[in-house]
C-alpha positions in Angstrom: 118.7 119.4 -103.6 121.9 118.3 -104.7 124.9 118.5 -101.9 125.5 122.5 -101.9 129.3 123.2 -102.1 130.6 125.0 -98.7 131.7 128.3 -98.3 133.1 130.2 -95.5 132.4 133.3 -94.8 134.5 133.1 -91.7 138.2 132.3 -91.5 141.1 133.0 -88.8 141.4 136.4 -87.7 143.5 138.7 -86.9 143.5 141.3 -84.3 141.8 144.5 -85.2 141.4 147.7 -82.5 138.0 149.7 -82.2 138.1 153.5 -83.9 137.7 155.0 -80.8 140.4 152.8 -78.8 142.9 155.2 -80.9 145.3 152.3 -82.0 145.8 151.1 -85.7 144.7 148.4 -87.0 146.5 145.4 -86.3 148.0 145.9 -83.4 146.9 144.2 -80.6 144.8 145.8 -77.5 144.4 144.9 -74.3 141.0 142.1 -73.9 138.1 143.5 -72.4 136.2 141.4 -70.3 132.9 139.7 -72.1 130.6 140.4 -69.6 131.4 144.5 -69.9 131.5 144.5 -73.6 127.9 142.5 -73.7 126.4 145.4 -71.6 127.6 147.8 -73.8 127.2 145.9 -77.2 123.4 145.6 -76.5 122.7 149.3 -75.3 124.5 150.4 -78.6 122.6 147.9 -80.8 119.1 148.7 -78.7 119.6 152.6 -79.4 120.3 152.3 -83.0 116.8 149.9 -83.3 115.3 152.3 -81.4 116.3 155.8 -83.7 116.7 153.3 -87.2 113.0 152.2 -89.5 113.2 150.2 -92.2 110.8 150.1 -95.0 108.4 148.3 -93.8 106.1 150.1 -95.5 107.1 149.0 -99.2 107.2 145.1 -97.5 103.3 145.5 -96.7 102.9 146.7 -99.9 105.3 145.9 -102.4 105.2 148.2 -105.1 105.3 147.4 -109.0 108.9 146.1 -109.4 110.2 146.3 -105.8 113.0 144.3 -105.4 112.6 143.3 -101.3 115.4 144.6 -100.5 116.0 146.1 -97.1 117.0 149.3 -96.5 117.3 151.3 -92.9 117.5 154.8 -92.1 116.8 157.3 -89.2 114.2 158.5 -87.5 114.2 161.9 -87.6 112.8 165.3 -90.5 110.2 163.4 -92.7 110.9 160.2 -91.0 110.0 161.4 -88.0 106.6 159.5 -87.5 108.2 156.0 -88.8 108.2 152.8 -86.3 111.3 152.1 -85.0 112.9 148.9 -86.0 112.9 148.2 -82.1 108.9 148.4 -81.8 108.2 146.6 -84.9 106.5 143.0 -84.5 108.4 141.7 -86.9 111.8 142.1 -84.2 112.4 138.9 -82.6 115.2 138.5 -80.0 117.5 135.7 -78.6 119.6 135.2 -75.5 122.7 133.1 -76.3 125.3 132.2 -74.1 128.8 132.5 -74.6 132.0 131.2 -72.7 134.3 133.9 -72.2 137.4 131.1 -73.1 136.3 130.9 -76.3 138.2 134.8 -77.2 141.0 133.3 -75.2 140.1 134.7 -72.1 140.8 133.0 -69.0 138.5 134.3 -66.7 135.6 131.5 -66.5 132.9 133.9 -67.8 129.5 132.6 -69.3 127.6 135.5 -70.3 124.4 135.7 -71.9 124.3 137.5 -75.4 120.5 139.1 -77.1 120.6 138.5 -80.5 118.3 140.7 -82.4 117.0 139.6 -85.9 114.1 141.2 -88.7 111.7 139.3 -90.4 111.1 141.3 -93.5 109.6 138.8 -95.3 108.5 135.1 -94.8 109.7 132.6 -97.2 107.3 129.7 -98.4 109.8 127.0 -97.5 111.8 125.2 -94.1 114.2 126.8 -92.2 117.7 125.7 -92.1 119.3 124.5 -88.9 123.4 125.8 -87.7 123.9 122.1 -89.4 122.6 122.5 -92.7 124.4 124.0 -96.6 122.4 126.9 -97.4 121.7 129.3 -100.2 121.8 133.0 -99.9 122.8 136.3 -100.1 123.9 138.8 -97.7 125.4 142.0 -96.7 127.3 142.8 -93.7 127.7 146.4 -92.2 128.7 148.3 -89.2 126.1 150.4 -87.6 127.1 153.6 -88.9 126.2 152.1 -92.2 129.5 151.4 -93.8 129.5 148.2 -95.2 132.2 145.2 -95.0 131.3 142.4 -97.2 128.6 141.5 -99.2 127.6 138.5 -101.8 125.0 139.8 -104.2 124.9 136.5 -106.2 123.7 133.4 -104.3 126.3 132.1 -102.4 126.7 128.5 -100.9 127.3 128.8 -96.8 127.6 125.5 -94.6 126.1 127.3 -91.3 128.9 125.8 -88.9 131.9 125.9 -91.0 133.5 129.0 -89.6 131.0 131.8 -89.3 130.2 134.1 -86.3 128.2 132.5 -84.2 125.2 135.1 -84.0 125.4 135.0 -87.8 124.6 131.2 -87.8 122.2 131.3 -85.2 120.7 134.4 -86.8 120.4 132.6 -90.5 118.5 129.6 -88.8 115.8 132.0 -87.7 114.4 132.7 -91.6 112.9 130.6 -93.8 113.8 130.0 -97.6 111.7 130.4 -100.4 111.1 128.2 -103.6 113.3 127.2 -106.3 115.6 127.0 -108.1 114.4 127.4 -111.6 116.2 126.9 -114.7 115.9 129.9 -116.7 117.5 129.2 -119.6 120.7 130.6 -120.0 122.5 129.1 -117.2 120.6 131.3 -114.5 118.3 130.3 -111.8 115.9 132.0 -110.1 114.1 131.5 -106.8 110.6 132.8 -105.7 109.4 133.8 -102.6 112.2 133.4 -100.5 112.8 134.8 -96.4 114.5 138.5 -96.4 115.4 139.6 -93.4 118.2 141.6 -91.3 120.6 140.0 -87.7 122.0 142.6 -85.7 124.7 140.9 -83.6 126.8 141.7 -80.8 130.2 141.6 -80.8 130.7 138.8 -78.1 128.6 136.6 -80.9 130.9 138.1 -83.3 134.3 138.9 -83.6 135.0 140.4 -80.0 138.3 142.1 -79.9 139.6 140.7 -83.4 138.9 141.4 -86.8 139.1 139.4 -90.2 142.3 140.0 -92.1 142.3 143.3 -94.3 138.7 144.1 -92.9 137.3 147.1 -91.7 135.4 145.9 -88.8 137.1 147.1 -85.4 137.3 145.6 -82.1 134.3 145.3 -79.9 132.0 146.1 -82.6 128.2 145.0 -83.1 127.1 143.8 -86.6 124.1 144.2 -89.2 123.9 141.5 -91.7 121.1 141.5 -94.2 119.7 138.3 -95.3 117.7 136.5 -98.5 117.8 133.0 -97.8 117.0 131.7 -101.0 116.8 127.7 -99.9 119.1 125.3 -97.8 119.8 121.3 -98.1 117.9 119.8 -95.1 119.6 117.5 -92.8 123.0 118.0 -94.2 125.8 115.8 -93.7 129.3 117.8 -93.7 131.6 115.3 -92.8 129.9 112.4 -95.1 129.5 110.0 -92.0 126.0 109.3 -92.6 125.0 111.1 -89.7 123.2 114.4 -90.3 125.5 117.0 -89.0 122.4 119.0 -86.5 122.8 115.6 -84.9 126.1 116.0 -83.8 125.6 119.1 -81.3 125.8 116.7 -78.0 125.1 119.0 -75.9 122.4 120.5 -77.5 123.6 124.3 -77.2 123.1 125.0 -81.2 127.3 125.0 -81.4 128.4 122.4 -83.8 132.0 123.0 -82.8 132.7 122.2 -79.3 131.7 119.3 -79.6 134.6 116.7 -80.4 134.5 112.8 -78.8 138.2 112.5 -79.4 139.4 115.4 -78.7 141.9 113.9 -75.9 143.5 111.4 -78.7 143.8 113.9 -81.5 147.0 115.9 -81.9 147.7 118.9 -79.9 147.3 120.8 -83.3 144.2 119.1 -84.5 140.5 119.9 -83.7 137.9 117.8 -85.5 134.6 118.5 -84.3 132.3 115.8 -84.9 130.3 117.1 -87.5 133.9 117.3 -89.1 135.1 114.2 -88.6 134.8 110.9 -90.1 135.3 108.9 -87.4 134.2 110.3 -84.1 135.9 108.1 -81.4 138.8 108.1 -82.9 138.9 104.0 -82.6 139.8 103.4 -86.6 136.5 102.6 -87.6 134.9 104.9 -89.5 131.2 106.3 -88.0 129.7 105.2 -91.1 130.4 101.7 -90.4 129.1 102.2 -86.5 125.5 103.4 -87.0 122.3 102.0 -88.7 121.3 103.0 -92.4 118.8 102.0 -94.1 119.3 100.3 -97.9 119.5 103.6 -99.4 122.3 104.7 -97.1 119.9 107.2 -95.4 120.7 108.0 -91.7 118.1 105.5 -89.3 119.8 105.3 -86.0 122.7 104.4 -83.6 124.2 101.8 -82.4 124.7 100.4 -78.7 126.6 97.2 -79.2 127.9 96.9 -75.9 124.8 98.5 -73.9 126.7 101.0 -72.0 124.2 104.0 -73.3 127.0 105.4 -75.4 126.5 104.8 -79.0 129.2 103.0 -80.6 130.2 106.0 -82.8 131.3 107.3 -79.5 132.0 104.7 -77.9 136.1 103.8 -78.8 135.6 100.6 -76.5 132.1 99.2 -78.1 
């Protein structure tokens, strides 16, 4: 697949209060420590799995002209004898940490988040890693139902370029489906693709801010629905000939704290590495410091020097 132009669903943020922290929007609150919020984010997000179905039924079998989408509602009247979203197989879970610092906290917390994501439906292709330009549409909501944004048209999404983090991490668990086809008229259409649902808490979310003119509030856990239509494997953000996955170097699935140079850059800059062109910060760009192969295709790094670093990383080497 061609190079997918990025979009962000994420930007900066402003701060936002929670309905029932009786403040207006906007105006800032006191921070809550991560570790208390976590506790109650997941009891909140495990009792509306436990009291919300989805129609699972209609997934199993789809009838004539169903169009796999996912809808929820409550247990309870007619729906009384539906599974719960929380006892369905298809309910996968999980734990991500998260440094309290990163909310501007300055209490040294680590605290370990459950992420909660549906698998609706499998999609016939790959799954995307937090590196990776996908496809897709979604729809995000609160859990009393009301919803915040949505893309109903496919929409072009670079997993690490300044989304939630459970949303990311949530996305890599589905798989895409086939396509695109040409139909004609300047449409495509793809087949078969991964539907599914993320439920995310609010320490993998927003926390105690909200995005500008949104109606998310402080604190608040998040459903976003999913169809992940395809995704660009092994994609290369920054063009530095290194696939961008391969950048997380400390293997923790966060793309963004992770920047060589960080002690060289300005005080107001903040290249990652999957963002920057030239990782060391030594003038030469990384392009120039690893091994390609003659089609310019990513083959491996460099240790000119032998000192185990690779001499993308190395501004010494």
């Amino acid at each position: 697949m061609n190079r997918i132009v990025t979009c962000l669903l994420g930007a900066l943020i402003m701060l936002s209060c929670r309905n029932d922290d009786n403040v207006l929007p906007g105006i800032s609150i006191p921070q809550r420590s991560l570790s208390e919020v976590a506790l109650e984010d997941d009891a909140e997000l495990k009792e509306y799995l436990q009291t919300h179905f989805y129609n699972y039924e209609e997934f199993e079998n789809p009838p004539a002209n169903f169009d796999f989408k996912i809808r929820f509602d409550t247990i309870a009247g007619d729906n009384a004898g539906k599974t719960s979203i929380f006892d369905s197989s298809n309910l996968k879970s999980q734990i991500i940490k998260e440094e309290s610092a990163i909310f501007g906290l300055d209490d040294g917390e680590e605290v370990n988040h459950t992420l909660y994501y549906l698998e609706a439906r499998l999609g016939l292709g790959g799954s995307p890693t937090v590196g990776d330009n996908t496809v897709l549409r979604y729809e995000g909501s609160l859990l009393d139902g009301r919803s915040f944004d949505a893309s109903t048209v496919p929409l072009n999404q670079y997993l690490s370029g300044g989304l939630i983090r459970g949303y990311s991490a949530g996305v890599e668990k589905f798989s895409a489906g086939m396509g695109p086809e040409e139909n004609g008229d300047g449409t495509v259409t793809f087949t078969d693709y991964g539907v599914g649902a993320i439920f995310i808490p609010s320490g993998l979310g927003y926390f105690s801010s909200s995005p500008p003119n949104s109606i998310i509030p402080a604190y608040a856990p998040l459903i976003f629905k999913i169809d992940l239509l395809a995704f660009e494997e092994d994609t290369d953000f920054d063009g530095d000939g290194i696939p961008s996955i391969l950048e997380d170097l400390d293997g923790d699935e966060n793309l963004n704290n992770d920047n060589t140079d960080s002690d060289s850059e300005p005080a107001t800059v903040f290249l990652a590495n999957h963002n920057d062109a030239d990782d060391d910060g030594d003038g030469i760009p990384t392009i120039e410091e690893i091994e390609l192969d003659a089609d310019g295709n990513f083959v491996g790094f460099k240790d000119t020097d032998g000192d185990t670093i690779p001499d993308h990383l190395d501004s010494d080497s």
